[in-house]
C-alpha positions as CSV (number, residue, x, y, z in Angstrom):
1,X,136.8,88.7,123.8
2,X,139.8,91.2,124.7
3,X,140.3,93.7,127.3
4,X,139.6,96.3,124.8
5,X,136.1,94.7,123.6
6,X,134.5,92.3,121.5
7,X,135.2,92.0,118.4
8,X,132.5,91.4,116.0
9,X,131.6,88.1,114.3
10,X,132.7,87.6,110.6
11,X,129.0,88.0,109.6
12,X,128.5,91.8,111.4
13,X,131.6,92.6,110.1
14,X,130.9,92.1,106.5
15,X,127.5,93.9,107.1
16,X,129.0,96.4,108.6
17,X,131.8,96.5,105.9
18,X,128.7,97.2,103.2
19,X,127.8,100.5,104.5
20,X,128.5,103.4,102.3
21,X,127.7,106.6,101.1
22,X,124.7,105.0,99.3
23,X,123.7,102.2,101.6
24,X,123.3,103.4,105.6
25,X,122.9,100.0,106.6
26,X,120.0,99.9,109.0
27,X,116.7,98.3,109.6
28,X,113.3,100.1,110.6
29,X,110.3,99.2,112.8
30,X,107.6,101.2,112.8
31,X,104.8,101.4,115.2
32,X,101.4,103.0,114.7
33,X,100.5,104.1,118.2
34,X,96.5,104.2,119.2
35,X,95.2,108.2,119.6
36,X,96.0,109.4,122.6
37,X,97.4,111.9,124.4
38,X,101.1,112.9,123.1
39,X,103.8,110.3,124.3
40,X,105.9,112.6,127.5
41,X,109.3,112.3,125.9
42,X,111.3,112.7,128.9
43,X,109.1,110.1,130.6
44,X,109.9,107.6,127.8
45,X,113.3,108.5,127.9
46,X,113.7,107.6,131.5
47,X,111.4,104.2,130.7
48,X,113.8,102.7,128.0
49,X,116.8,104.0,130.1
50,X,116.2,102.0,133.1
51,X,115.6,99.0,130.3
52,X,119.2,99.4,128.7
53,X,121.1,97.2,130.8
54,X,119.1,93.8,129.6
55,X,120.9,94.7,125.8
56,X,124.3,95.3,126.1
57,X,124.7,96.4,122.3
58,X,122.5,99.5,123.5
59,X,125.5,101.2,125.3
60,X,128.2,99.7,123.1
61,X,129.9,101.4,119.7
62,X,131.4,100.3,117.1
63,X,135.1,100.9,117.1
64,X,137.2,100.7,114.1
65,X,140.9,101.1,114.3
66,X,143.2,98.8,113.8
67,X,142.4,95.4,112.6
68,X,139.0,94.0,113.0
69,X,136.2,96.2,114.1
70,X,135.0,96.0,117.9
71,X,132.2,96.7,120.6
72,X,133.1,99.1,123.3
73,X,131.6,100.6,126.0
74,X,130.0,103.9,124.6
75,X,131.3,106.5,127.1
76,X,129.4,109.3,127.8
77,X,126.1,108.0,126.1
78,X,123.0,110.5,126.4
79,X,119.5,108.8,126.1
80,X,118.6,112.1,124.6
81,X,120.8,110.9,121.5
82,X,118.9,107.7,120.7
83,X,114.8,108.9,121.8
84,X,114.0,111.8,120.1
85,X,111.2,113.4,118.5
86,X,111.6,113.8,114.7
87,X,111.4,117.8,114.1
88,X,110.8,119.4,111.3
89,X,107.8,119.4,109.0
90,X,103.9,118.6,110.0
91,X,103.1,115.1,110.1
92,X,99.2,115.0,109.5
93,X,99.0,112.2,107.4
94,X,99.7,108.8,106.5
95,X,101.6,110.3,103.4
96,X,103.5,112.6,105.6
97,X,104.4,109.9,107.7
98,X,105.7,107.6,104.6
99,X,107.6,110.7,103.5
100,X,109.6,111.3,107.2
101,X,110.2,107.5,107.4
102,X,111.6,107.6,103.9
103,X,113.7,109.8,104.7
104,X,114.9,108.3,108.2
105,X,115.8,105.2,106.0
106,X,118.3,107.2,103.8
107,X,119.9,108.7,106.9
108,X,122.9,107.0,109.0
109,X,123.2,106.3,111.9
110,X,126.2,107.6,114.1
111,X,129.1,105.6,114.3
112,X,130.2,107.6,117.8
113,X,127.2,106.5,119.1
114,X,125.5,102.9,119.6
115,X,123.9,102.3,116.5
116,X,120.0,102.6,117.4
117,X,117.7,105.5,117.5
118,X,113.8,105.4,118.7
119,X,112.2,108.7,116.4
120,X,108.7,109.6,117.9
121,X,106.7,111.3,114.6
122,X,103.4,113.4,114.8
123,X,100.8,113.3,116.7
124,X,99.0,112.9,113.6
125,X,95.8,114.5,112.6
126,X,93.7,111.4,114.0
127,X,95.7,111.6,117.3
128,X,97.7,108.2,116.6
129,X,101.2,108.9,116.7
130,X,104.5,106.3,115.4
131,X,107.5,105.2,116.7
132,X,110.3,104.7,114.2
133,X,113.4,102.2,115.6
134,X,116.3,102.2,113.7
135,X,118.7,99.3,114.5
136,X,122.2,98.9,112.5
137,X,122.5,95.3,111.1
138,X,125.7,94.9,112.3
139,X,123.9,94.6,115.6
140,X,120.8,92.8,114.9
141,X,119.5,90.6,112.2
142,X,115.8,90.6,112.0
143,X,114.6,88.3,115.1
144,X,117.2,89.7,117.6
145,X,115.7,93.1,116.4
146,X,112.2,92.3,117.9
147,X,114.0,91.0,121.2
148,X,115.8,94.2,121.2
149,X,112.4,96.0,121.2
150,X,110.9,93.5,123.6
151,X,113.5,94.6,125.9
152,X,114.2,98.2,125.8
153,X,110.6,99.5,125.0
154,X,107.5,97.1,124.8
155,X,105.2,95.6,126.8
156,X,102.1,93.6,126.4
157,X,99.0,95.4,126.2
158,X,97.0,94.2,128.7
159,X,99.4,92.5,131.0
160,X,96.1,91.2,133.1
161,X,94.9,88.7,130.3
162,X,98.5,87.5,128.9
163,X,100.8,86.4,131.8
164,X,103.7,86.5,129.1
165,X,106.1,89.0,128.2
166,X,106.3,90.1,124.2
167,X,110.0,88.3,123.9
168,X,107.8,85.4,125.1
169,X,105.4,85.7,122.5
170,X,107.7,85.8,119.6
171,X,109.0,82.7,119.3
172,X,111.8,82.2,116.2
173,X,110.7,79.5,113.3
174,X,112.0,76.2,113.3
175,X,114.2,75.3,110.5
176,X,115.3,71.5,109.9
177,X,119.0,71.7,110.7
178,X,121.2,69.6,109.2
179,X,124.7,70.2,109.6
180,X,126.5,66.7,110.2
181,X,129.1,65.5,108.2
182,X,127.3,63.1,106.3
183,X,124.9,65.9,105.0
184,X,127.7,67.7,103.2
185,X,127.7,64.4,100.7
186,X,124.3,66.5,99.3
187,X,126.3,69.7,99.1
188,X,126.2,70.0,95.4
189,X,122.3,69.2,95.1
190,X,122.3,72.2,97.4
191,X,124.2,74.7,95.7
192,X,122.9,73.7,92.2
193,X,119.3,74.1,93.6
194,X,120.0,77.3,95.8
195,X,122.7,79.1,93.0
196,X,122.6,77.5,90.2
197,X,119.7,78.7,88.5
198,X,120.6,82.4,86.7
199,X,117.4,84.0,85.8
200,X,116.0,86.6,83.3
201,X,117.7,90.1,83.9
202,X,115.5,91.6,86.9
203,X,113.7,94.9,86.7
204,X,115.4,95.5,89.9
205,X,118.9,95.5,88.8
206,X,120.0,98.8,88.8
207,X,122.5,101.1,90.1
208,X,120.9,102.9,93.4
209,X,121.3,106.1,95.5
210,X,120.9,107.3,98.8
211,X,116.8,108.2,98.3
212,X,114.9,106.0,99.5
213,X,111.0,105.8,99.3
214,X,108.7,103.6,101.6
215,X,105.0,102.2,101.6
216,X,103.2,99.6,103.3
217,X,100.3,97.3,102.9
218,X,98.2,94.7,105.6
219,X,97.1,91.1,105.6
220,X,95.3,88.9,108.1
221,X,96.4,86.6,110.0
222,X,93.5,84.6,110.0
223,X,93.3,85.0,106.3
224,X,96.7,83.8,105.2
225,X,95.8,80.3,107.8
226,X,92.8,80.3,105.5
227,X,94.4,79.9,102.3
228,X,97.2,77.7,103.7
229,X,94.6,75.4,104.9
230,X,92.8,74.9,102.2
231,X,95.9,73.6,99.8
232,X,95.7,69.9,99.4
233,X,99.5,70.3,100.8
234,X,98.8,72.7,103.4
235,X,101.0,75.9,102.8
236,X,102.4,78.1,105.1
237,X,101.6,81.7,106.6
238,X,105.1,82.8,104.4
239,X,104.2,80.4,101.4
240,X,100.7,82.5,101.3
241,X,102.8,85.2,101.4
242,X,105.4,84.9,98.5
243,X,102.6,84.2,96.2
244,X,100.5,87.3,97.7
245,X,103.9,89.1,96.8
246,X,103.9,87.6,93.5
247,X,101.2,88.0,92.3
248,X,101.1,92.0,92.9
249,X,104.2,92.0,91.6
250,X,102.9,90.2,88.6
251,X,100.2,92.3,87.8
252,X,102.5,95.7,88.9
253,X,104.8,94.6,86.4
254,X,101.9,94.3,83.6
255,X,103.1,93.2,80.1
256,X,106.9,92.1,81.2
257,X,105.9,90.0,83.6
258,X,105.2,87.0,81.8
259,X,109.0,87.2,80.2
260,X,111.0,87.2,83.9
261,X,112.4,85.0,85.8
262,X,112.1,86.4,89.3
263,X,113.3,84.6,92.3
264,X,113.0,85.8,96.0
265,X,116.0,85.4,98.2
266,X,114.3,84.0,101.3
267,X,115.9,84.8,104.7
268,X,116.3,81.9,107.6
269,X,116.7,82.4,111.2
270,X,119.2,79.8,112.5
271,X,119.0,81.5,116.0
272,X,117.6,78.2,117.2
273,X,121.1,76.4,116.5
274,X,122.7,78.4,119.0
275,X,123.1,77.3,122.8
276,X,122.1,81.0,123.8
277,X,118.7,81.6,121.2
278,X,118.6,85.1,122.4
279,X,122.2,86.0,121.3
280,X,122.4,89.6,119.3
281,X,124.2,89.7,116.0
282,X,123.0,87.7,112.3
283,X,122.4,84.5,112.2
284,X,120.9,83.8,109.4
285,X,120.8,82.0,106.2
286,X,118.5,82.1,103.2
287,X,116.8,80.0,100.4
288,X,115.6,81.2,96.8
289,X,112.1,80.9,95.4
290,X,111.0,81.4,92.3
291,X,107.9,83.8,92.4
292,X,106.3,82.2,89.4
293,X,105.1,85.0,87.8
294,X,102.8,85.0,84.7
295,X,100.3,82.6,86.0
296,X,97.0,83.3,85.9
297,X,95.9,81.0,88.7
298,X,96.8,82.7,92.5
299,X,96.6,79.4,93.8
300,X,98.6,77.3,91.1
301,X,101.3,80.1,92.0
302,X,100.5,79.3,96.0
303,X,101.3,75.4,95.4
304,X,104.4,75.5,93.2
305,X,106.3,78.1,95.5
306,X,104.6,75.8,98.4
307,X,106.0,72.8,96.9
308,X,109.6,74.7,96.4
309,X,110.0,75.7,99.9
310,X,108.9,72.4,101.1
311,X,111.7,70.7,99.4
312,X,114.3,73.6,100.7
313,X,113.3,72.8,104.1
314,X,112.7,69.1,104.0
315,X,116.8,68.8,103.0
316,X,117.9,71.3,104.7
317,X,119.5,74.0,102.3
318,X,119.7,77.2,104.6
319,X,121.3,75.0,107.2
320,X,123.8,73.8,104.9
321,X,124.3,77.4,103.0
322,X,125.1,78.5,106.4
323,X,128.0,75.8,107.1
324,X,129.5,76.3,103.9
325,X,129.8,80.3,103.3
326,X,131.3,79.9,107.3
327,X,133.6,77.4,105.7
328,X,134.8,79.4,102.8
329,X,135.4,82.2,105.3
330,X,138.6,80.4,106.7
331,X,140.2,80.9,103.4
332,X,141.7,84.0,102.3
333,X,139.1,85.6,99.5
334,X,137.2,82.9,99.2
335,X,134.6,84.4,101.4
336,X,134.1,87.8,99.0
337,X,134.0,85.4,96.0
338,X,131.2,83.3,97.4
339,X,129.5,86.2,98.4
340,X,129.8,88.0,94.8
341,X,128.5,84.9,93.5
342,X,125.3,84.1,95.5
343,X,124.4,87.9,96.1
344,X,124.6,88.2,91.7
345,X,121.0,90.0,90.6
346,X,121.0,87.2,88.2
347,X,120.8,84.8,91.3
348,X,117.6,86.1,92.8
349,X,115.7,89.6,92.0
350,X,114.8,90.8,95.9
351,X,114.7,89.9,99.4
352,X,111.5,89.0,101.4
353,X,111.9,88.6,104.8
354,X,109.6,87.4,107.3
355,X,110.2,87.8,110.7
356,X,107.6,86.8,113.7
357,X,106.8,89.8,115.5
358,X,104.6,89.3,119.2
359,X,102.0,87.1,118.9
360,X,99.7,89.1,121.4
361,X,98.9,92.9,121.1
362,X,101.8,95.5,122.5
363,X,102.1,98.6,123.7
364,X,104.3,101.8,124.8
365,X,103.8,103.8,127.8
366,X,100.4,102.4,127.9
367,X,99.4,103.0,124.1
368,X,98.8,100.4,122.0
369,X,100.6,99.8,118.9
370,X,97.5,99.5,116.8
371,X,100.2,99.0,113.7
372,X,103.2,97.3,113.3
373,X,105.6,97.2,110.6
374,X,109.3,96.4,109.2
375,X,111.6,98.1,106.5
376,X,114.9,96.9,105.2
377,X,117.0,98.8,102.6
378,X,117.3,98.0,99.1
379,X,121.2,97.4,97.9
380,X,122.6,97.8,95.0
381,X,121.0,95.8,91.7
382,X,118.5,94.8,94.2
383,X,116.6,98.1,94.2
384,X,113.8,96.7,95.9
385,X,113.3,95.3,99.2
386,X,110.4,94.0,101.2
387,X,109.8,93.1,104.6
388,X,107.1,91.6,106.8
389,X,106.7,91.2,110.6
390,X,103.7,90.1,112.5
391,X,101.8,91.6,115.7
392,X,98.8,89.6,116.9
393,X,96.2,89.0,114.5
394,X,98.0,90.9,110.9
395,X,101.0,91.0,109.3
396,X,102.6,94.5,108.4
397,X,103.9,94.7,104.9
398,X,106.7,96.9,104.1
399,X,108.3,98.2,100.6
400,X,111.4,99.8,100.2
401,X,112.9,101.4,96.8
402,X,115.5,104.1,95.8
403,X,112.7,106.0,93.6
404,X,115.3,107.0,90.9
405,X,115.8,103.3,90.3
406,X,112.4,102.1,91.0
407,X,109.6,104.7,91.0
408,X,105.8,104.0,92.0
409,X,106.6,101.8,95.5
410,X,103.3,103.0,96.7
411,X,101.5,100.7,93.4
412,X,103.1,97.8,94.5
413,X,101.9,97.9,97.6
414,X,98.1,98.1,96.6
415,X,99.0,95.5,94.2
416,X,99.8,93.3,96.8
417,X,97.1,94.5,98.9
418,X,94.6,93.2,96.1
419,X,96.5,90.2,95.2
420,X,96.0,89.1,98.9
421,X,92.7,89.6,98.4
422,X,92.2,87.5,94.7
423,X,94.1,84.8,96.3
424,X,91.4,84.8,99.3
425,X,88.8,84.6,97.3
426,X,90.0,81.7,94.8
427,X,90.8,79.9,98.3
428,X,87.4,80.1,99.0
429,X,86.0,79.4,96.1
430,X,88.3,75.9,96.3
431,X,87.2,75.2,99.2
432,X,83.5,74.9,98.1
């Protein structure tokens, strides 16, 4: 900390250092909004004004200059800046609304301004109305996101049945961390397992622009704890939903799939290792799956990416990834070279993240958020990106491409959407 600022950790930094003409650097939330009458912008305004001071990265910008990139104090910030209503166009339809947040995920955000904007689109035809949150990555990764939320702009839904706030209904997964010295002796096992496994070119290695195109899809809850269950080693709500993934990506894929290698690059909160678990910023690490594609059996898929992950957390690998790209940071280059390596589209195909979202129904200004949902870019040879958050009793799917490098987004999702659904049923059926 200086008298000028705070300079931003080596992780925001380098995410912030990504942005580019081509990649704006932001994540999305998106919430569906009950039918109701209109939101009053000025009285929302005024709401998540008087909310500001519980995240100091609200009124804060990112200043460059000389040497490494600070936070300061954003002077002369205007709420009206950062909750607007989207103009232009009609908004009438889910289609119309995929189309304006496609196009809010290909715009940047200001770097004279702090780097967060809350876009109120329609009403739609049905009277339901969304809220699109853009947060820079430099600021949040994808659980301090949701606090941010939490704190500037939701509340529970019915605050007389759940004597909890939504930050305290969201509580971050728990990841095995070890990090003592005598765990580095397994380093190697770790790295081999993690980044030593170059797959089949992916489908998804490609050059990309600035276009982006979204979609979305839904699951249960309660379906996902289903399946998990009824594996003879019980799976997890995120192992259910890799092999959902795979398996619409499997079938979306059609005749190729059988010769790739995909994996999924896997993130992992480590905001529980900190002494402050609500701290803004990234901290995060990551495993790789394989996606185990060209199986015919959804549920032989479930257990071998359930037995994978199983083994990545049991010993530890995010943990460990996390100590040893911080390590390599404290020597000069090392820290782009590791990077280049594990980030290669021969290391893993796409990201899918899964970030807990409130556990118990939300709301703004008194409206429901009937839908919630999460969208993270796509990067260079990793032209797709998905991303899943829960909110009570679902979890919101989301799909991001650049269309000119991978067309047809919208497919995938209802390939997902009936993979989920294929995977239930064989669960069942097992179960008899």
């Amino acid at each position: 900390m200086t008298d000028d600022g705070e300079f931003l950790s080596a992780d925001d930094a380098r995410i912030l250092a990504l942005e580019s003409s081509v990649l704006t650097g932001h994540t999305l939330k998106l919430m569906i909004l009950a039918p109701g009458e209109p939101l009053d912008l000025e009285a929302l305004r005024a709401s998540v004004a008087q909310r500001l001071g519980a995240e100091p990265r609200a009124l804060q910008r990112v200043e460059l200059g000389a040497g490494a990139p600070r936070w300061v104090a954003a002077e002369g910030f205007d709420i009206a800046h950062h909750v607007r209503r989207r103009a232009g166009g009609e908004c009438a339809t889910p289609e119309d609304l995929r189309r304006e947040v496609s196009e809010l995920m290909s715009e940047h955000l200001d770097r004279a301004r702090p780097l967060w904007t809350l876009d109120l689109i329609g009403p739609l035809a049905d009277g339901s109305e969304a809220i699109a949150a853009r947060m820079h990555h430099a600021m949040v990764d994808g659980i301090a996101g949701m606090r941010f939320l939490e704190a500037i702009l939701l509340d529970v839904h019915d605050a007389s049945r759940h004597d909890v706030s939504p930050r305290d209904a969201a509580p971050a997964p728990v990841y095995p961390s070890r990090s003592c010295a005598n765990e580095w002796i397994r380093l190697p096992e770790v790295v081999a397992r993690e980044l030593g496994q170059p797959g089949s070119r992916s489908p998804f290695d490609r050059p990309i622009t600035a276009a982006r195109d979204v979609a979305f899809a839904v699951a249960p809850l309660d379906g996902l704890k289903v399946i998990g269950a009824s594996r003879p080693q019980h799976a997890t709500i995120n192992d259910v939903l890799l092999a959902a993934v795979a398996g619409g990506l499997d079938a979306w894929l059609g005749a190729h799939a059988a010769h790739l290698d995909l994996r999924a690059q896997v993130p992992v909160s480590l905001h529980h290792r900190d002494e402050d678990a609500s701290a803004a910023g990234n901290h995060d690490s990551f495993i790789n799956v394989d996606l185990e594609l060209g199986t015919s059996d959804p549920l032989r898929r479930l257990d071998r990416i359930s037995a994978r992950t199983r083994a990545e957390k049991q010993a530890g690998d995010a943990s460990l990834l996390y100590d040893l790209f911080h390590a390599l940071g404290a020597i000069p280059g090392m820290d782009a070279v590791a990077h280049r390596v594990a980030d290669s589209p021969r290391e893993f195909s796409l990201a899918i993240s899964n970030v807990p979202g409130p556990r118990i129904p939300v709301a703004v200004a008194g409206r429901r958020v009937d839908r919630l949902f999460s969208s993270s870019e796509p990067g260079s040879h990793h032209a797709l990106r998905i991303a899943a958050i829960s909110h009570a009793d679902e979890i919101g799917i989301g799909f991001c491409t650049d269309p000119t490098a991978v067309p047809r987004v919208e497919a995938l999702a209802e390939a997902v959407g009936r993979a989920y659904g294929e995977l239930h049923r064989a669960a069942l059926g097992s179960a008899r």
